[in-house]
C-alpha positions in Angstrom: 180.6 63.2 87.3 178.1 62.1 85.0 175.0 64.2 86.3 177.6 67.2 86.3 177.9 67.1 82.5 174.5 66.6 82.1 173.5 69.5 84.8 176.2 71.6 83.1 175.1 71.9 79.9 171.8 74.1 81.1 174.0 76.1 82.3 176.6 76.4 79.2 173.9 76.9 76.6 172.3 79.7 78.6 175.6 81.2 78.4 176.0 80.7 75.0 172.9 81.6 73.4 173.9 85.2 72.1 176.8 83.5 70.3 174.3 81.1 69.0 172.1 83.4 67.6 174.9 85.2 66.0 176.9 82.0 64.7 174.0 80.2 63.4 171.7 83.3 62.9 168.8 82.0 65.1 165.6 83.9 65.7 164.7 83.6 69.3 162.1 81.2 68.6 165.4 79.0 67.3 166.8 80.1 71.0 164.1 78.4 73.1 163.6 75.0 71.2 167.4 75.1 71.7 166.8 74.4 75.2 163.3 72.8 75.0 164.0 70.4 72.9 166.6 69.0 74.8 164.2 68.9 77.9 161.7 67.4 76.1 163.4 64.7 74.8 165.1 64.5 78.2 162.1 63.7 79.7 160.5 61.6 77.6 163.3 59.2 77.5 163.8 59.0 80.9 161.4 55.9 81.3 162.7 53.7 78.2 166.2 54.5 79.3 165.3 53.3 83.0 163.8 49.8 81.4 167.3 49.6 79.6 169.6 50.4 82.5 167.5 47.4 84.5 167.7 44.9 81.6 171.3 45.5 80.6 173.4 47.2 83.5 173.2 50.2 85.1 177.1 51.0 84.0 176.9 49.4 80.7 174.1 52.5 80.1 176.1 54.8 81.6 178.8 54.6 79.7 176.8 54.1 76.5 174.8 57.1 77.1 177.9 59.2 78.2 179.4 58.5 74.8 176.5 59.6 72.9 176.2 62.5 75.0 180.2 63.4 74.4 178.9 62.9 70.5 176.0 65.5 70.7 177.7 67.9 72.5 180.7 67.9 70.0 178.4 67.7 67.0 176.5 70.7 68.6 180.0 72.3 68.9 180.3 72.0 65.0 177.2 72.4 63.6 176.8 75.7 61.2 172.8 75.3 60.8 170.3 75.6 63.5 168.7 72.2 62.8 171.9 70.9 63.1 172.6 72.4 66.1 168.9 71.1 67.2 169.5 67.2 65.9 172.9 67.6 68.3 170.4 68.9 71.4 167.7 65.7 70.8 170.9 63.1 71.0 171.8 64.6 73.9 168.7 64.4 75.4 168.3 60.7 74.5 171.5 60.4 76.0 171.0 62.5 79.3 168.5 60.3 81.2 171.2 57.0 81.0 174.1 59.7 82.3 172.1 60.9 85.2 
């Protein structure tokens, strides 16, 4: 379930980007850190979130990271700037390597 939410959203913001640049009046350089962001920070907390998950408990991370994930994904949901919407993407991303 938890790789699922974090495979998912890929797939939602793709979807959503016209409404995005729309909403929060986003050039398309705004579009594509929209989604790079995330997989950059992604990726480069996937190593410090591993150390964590073996000091402290694979579920205990889990759960931690699936609540901050459920946090950037609503904050995302309500943001009204891009950089908003952009801060909402990086938590995520910190949070997606410890869902996954």
């Amino acid at each position: 379930m938890a790789v699922l939410a974090v495979g998912l959203d890929g797939t939602v913001l793709s979807v959503a980007l016209p409404t995005l640049s729309k909403a929060l009046k986003a050039s398309e350089s705004d579009l594509q850190w929209f989604t790079s962001i995330y997989l950059l920070v992604l990726a480069a907390s996937m190593l410090p979130v591993g150390i964590l998950g073996d000091r402290y408990g694979k579920k205990k991370v889990l759960l931690i990271s699936l609540a901050f994930f459920g946090l950037g994904s609503a904050a995302s949901g309500y943001s009204t700037s891009v950089w908003e919407f952009m801060a909402a993407r990086v938590l995520m991303g910190i949070a997606g390597p410890g869902s996954s």
